[in-house]
Backbone of each chain as nested JSON, in Angstrom:
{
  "chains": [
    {"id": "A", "residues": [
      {"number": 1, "name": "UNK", "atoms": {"N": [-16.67, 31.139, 10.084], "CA": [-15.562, 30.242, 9.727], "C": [-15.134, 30.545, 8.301]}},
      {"number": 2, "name": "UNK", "atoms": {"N": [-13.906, 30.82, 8.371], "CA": [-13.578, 31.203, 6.851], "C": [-12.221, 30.524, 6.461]}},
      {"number": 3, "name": "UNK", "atoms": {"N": [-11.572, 30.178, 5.45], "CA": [-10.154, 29.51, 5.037], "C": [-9.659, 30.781, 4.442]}},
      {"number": 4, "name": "UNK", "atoms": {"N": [-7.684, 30.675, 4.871], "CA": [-6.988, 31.44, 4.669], "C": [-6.188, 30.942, 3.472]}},
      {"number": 5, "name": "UNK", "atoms": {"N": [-5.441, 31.543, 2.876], "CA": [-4.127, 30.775, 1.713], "C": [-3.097, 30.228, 2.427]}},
      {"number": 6, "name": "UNK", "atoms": {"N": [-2.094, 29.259, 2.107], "CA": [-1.813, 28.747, 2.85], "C": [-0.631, 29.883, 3.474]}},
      {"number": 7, "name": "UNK", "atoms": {"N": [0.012, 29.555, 4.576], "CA": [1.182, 30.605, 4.801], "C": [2.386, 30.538, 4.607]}},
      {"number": 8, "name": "UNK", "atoms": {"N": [2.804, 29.184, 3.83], "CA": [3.885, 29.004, 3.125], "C": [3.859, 27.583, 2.172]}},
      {"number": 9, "name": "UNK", "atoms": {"N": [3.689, 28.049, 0.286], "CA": [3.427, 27.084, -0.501], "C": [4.572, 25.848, -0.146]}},
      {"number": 10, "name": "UNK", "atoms": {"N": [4.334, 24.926, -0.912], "CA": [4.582, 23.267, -0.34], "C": [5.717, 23.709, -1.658]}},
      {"number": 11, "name": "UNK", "atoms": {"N": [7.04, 23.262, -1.622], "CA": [7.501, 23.113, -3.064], "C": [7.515, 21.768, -3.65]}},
      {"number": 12, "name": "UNK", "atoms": {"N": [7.856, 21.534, -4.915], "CA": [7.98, 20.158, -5.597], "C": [8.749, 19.139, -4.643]}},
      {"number": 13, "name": "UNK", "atoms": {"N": [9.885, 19.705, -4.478], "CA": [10.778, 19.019, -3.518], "C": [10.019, 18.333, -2.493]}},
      {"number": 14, "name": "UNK", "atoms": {"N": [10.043, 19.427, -1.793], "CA": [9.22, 19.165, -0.566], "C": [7.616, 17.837, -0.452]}},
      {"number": 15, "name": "UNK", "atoms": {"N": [6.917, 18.225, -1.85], "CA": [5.979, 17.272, -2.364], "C": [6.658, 15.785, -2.368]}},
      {"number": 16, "name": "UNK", "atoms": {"N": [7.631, 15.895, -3.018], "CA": [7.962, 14.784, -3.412], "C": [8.552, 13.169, -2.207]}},
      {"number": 17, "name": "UNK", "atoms": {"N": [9.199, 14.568, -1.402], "CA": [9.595, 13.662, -0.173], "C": [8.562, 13.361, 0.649]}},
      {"number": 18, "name": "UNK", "atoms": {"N": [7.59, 14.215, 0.841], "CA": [6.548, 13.588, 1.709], "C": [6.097, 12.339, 1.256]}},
      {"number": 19, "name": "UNK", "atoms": {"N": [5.452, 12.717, 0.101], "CA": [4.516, 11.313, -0.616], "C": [5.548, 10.196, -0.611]}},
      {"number": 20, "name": "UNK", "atoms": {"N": [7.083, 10.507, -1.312], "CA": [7.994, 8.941, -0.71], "C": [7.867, 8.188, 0.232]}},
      {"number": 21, "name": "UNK", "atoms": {"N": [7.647, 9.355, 1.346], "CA": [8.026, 8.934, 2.609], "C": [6.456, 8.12, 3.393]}},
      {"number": 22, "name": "UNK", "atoms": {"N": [5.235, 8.834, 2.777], "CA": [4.235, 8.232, 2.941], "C": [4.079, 6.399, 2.397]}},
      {"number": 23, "name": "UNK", "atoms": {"N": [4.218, 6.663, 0.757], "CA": [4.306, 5.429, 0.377], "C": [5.071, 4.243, 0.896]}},
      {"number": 24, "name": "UNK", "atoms": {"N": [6.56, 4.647, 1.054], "CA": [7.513, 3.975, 1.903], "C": [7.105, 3.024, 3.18]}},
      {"number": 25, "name": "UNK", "atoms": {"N": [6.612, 4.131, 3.477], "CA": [5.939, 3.229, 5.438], "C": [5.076, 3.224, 4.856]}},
      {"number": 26, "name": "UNK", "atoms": {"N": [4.38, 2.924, 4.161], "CA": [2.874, 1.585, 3.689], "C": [2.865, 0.91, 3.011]}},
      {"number": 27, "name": "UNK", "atoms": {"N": [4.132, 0.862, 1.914], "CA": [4.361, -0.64, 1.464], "C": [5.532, -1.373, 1.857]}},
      {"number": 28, "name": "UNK", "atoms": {"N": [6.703, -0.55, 2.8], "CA": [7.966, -1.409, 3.032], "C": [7.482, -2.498, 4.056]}},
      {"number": 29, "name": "UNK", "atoms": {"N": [7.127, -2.324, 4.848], "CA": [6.632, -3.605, 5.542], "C": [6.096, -4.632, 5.443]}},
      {"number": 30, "name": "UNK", "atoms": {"N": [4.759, -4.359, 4.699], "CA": [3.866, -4.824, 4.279], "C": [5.052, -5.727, 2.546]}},
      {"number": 31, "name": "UNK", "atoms": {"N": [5.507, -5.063, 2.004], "CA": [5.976, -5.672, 0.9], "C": [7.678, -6.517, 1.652]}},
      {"number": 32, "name": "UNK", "atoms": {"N": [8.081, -6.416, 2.704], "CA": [8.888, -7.239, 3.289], "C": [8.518, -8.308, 3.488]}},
      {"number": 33, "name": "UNK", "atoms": {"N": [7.174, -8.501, 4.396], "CA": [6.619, -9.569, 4.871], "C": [6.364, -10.297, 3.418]}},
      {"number": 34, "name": "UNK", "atoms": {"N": [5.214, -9.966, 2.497], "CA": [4.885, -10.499, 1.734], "C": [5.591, -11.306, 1.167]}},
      {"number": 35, "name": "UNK", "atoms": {"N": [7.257, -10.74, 0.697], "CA": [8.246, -11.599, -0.241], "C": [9.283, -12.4, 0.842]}},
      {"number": 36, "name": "UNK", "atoms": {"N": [8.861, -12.264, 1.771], "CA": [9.608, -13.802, 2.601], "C": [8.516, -14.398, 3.364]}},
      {"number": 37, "name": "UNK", "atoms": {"N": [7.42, -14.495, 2.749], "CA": [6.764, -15.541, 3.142], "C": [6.849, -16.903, 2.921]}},
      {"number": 38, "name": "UNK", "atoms": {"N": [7.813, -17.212, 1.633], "CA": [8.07, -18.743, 1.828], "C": [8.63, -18.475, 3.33]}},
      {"number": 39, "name": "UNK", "atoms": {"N": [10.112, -18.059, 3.477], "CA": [10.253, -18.273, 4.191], "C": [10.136, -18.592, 6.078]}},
      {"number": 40, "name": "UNK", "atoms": {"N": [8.586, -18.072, 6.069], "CA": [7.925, -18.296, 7.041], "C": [7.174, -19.484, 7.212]}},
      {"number": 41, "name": "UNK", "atoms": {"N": [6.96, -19.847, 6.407], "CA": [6.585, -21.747, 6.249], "C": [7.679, -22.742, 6.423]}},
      {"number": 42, "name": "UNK", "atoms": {"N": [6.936, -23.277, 7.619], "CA": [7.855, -24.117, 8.308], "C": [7.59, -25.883, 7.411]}},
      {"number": 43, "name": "UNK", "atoms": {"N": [8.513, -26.768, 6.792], "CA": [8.631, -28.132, 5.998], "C": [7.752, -28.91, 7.182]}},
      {"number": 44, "name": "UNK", "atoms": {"N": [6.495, -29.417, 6.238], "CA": [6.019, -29.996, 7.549], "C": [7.088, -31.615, 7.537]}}
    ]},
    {"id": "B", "residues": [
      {"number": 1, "name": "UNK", "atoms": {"N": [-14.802, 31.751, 24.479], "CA": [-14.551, 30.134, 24.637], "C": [-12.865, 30.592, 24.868]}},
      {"number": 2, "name": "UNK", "atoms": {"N": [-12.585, 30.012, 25.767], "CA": [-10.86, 30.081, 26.384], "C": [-9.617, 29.191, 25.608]}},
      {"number": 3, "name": "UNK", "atoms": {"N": [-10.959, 28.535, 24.66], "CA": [-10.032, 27.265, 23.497], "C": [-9.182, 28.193, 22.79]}},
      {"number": 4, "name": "UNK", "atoms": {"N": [-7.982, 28.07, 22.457], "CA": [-7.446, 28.714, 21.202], "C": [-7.993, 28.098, 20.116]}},
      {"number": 5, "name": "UNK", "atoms": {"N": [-8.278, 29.291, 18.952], "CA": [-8.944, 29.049, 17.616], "C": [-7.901, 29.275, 16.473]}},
      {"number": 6, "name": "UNK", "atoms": {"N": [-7.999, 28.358, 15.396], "CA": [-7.342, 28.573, 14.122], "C": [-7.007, 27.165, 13.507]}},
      {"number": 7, "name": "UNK", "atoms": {"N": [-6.426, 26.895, 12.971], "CA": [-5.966, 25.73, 11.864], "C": [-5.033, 25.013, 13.108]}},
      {"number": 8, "name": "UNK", "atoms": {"N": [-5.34, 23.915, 13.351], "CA": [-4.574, 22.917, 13.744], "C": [-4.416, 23.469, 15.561]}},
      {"number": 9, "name": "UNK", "atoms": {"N": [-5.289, 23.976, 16.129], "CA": [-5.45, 24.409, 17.412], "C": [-6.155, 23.253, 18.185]}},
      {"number": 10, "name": "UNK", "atoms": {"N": [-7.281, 22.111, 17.034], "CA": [-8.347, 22.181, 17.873], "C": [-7.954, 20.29, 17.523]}},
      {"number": 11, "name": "UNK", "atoms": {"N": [-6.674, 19.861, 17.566], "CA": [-6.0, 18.941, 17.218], "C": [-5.888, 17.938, 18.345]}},
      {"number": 12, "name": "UNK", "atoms": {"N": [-5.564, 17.071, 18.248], "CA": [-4.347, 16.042, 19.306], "C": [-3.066, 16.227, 19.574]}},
      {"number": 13, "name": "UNK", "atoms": {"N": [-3.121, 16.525, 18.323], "CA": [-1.31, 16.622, 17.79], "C": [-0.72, 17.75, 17.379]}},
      {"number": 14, "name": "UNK", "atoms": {"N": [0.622, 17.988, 16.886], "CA": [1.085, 19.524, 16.791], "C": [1.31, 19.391, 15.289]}},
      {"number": 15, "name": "UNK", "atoms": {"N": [0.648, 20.337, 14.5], "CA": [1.142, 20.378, 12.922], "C": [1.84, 21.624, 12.843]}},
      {"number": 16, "name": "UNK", "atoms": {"N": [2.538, 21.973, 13.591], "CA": [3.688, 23.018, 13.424], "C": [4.828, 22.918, 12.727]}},
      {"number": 17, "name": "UNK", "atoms": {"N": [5.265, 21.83, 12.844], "CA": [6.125, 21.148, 11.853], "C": [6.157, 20.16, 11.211]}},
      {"number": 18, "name": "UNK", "atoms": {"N": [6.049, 20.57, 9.582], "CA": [5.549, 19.473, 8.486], "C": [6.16, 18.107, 8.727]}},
      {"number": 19, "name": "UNK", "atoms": {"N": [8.016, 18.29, 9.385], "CA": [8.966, 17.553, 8.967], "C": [8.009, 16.32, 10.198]}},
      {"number": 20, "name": "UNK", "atoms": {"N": [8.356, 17.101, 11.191], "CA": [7.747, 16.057, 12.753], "C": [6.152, 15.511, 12.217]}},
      {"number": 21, "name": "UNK", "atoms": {"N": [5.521, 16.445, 11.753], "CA": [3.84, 15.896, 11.369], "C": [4.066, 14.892, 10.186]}},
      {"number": 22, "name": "UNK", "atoms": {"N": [5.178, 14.329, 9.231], "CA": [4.913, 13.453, 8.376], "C": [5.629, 12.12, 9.255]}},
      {"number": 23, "name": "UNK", "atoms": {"N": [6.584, 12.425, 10.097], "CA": [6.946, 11.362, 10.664], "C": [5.958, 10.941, 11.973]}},
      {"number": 24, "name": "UNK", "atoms": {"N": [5.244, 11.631, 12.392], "CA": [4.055, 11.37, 13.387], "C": [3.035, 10.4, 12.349]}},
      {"number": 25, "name": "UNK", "atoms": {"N": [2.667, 10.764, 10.813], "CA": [1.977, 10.267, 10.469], "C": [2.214, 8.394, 9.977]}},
      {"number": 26, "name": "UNK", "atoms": {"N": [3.786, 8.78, 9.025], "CA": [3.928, 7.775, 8.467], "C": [3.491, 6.868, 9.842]}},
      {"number": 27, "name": "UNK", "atoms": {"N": [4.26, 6.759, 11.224], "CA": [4.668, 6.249, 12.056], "C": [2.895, 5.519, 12.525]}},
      {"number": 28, "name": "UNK", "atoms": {"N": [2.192, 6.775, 12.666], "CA": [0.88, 5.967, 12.652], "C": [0.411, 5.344, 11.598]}},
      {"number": 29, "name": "UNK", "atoms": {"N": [-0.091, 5.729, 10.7], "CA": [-0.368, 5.036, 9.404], "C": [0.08, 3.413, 8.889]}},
      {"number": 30, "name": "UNK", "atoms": {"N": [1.531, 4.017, 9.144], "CA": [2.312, 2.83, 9.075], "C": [1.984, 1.729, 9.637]}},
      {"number": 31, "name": "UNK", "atoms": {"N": [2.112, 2.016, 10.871], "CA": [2.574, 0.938, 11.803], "C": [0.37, 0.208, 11.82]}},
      {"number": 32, "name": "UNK", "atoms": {"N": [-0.155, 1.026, 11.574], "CA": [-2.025, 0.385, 11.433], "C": [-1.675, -0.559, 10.236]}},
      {"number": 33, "name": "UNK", "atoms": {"N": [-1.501, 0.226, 9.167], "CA": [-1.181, -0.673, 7.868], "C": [-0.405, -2.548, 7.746]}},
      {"number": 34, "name": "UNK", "atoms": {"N": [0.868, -2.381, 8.843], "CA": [1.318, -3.467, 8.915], "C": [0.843, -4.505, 9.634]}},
      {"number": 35, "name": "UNK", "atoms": {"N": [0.035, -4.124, 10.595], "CA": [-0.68, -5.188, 11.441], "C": [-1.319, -6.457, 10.591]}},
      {"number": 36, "name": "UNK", "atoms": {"N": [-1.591, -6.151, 9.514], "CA": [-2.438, -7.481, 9.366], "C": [-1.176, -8.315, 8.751]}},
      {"number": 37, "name": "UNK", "atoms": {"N": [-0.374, -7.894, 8.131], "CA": [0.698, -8.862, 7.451], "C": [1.638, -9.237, 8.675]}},
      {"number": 38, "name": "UNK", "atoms": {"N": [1.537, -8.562, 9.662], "CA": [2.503, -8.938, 10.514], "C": [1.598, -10.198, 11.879]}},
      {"number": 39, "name": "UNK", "atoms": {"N": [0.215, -10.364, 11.348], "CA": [-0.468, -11.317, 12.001], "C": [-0.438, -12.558, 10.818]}},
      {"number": 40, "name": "UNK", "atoms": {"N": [-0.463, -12.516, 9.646], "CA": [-0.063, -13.543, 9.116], "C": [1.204, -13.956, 9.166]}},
      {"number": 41, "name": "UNK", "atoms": {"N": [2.178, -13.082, 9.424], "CA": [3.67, -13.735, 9.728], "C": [3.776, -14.238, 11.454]}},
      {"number": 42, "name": "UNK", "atoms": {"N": [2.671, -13.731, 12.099], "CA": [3.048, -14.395, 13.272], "C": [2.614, -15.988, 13.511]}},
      {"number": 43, "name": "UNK", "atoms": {"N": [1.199, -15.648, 12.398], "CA": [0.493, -16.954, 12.239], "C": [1.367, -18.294, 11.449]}},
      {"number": 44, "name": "UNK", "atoms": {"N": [2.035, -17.953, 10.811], "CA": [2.616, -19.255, 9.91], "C": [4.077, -19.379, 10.493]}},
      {"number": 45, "name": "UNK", "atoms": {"N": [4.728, -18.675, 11.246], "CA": [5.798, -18.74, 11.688], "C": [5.603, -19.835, 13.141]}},
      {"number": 46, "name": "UNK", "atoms": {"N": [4.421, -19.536, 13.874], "CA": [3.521, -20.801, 15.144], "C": [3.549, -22.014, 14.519]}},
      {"number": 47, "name": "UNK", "atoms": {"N": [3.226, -21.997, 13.356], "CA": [3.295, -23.699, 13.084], "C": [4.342, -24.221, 13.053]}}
    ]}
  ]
}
């Protein structure tokens, strides 16, 4: 078993949109819900 | 062994394409991640 280099480097660009796109879908939801949670409490 | 061998052969999934493999991921990741906030919004929204 041996590792090769990769077969085509990642550019900045390319870096950059992934990790957005990672962060994005793990806090947009999660930070949606959170800031309308008043509004999920129902006046008793 | 009749398996094909190499990087990303011995997978579930296809990492052939970065663009499809980050949206396969966010999509999982994601969607694990939101479950618990989306059980407290189901929870306080019942009352």
């Amino acid at each position: 078993v041996h590792s090769m280099p990769p077969e085509e480097e990642l550019g900045i660009m390319e870096k950059a949109i992934g990790l957005t796109f990672c962060f994005v879908s793990l806090f947009l939801p999660a930070g949606w819900i959170l800031s309308h949670l008043e509004d999920y409490k129902r006046p008793e | 062994s009749h398996y094909e061998e190499g990087p990303g052969k011995n997978l579930p999934f296809s990492v052939e394409n970065k663009w499809t493999l980050l949206v396969k991921m966010c999509l999982f990741f994601g969607s694990a991640f939101s479950v618990p906030f989306l059980i407290v919004r189901h929870q306080l929204l019942k009352q």
